[in-house]
N, C-alpha and C positions, 0 to 999 in steps of 0.2 A: 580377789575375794577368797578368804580360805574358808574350808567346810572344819566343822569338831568332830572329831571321833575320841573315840574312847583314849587313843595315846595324844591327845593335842590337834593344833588344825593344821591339815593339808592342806598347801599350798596351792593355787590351781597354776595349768601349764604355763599363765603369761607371770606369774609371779616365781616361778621356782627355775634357773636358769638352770641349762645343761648340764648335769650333775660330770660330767666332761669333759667340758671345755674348763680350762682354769681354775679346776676342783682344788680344794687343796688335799694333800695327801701324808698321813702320819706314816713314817717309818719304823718299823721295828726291825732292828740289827737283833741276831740271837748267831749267839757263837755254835758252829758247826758240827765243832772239835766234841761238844758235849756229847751229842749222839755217834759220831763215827770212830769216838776215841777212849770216850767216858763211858760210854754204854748209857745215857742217861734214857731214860723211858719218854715215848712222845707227850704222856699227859702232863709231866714233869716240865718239860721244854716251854710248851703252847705257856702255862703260869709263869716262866720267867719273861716271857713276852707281854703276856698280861698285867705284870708288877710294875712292867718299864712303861707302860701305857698309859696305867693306872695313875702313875708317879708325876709322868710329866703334865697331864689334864688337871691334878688336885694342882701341881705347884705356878703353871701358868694360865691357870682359870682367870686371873685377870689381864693374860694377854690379850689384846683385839683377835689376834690371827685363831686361838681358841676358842673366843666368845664365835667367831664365825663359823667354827667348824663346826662345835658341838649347837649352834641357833639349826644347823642344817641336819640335823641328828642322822634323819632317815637316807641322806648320803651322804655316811661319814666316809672315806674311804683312806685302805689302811695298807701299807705293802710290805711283805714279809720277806724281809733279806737275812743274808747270811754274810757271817765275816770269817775267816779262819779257825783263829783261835784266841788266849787272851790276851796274848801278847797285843793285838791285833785291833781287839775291840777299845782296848784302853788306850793306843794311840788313838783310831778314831776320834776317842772319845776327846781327848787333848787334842787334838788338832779342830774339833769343832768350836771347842772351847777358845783358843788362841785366832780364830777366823776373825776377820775385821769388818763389821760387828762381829760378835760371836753367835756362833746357832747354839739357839739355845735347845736342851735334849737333858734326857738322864740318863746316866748309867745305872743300873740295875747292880746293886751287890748282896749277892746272896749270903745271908748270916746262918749259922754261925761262921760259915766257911770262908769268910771275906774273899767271897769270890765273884768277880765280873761276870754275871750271864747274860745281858740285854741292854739293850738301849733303845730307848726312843726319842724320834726326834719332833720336835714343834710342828703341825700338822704346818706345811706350806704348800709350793707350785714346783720345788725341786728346782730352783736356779741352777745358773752354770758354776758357778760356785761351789753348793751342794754337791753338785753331779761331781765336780771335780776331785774334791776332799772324799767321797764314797769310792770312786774309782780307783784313788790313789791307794785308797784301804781293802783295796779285792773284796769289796760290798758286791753282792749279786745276790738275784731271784732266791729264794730259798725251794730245792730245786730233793 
C-alpha cells in the first residue's frame, strides 16, 4: 500500500525493493580535459552533464529501462564519470554505438562550438559488456 504526499505516493518497505540491489544506474561521461586543460568553470561542467541527461530521458522516455527508472524517481541513481578528453569521449561514444545490440546514450554537442562535452548513457545494471567498452575508454569516477 503507498501513502500520497504532496510529491506522489511512497511506496511502503514491502513494495519499494532495495534501491541497491540491481538499481539501475544512469552514467554521465564529462570530458576531463575541459577543466584541467580548458579552464572551464565547475557550474559550466555540472550543465554539460545535465544537457546529456536531460537528452537521453526526453529521447528514450519510451524505453522500458526509462519508464523504470524514472516510475522509481525518489531512487534514481546516477554516476559521474570522467573520460580524457574528445578524442576519447567520441570513440566511447562510437564504440557504444557499434555494441551488438547497441547502448543506447547521447553525446552531448555543445553549439555553437560543435563540441563533445557529455554523454549519457540508458540508465541500466552496468553489464560486462558495459563495463568493458567504459574501461577500454579510461571512463573513471569523476575524482
Amino acid at each position: 500500500m503507498s501513502t500520497a504526499t504532496p510529491d506522489g505516493p511512497t511506496p511502503t518497505p514491502s513494495e519499494s525493493p532495495n534501491p541497491r540491489v540491481g538499481a539501475l544506474t544512469m552514467q554521465i561521461i564529462i570530458r576531463r580535459d575541459l577543466l584541467d586543460v580548458e579552464k572551464w568553470p565547475i557550474g559550466p561542467l555540472i550543465a554539460q552533464g545535465s544537457h546529456a541527461a536531460t537528452a537521453i530521458m526526453h529521447l528514450q522516455r519510451e524505453n522500458q529501462a526509462m519508464k523504470d527508472y524514472t516510475a522509481d524517481w525518489k531512487h534514481m541513481r546516477k554516476a559521474i564519470l570522467q573520460t580524457p578528453d574528445e578524442e576519447t569521449i567520441r570513440s566511447l561514444s562510437n564504440a557504444l554505438t557499434n555494441a551488438t545490440p547497441p547502448i543506447e546514450h547521447h553525446l552531448w554537442i555543445e553549439e555553437p562550438e560543435n563540441e563533445p562535452t557529455a554523454l549519457a548513457i540508458l540508465p541500466n545494471k552496468r553489464e560486462k559488456r558495459l563495463k568493458k567498452i567504459l574501461d577500454a575508454h579510461r571512463v573513471e569516477l569523476w575524482k
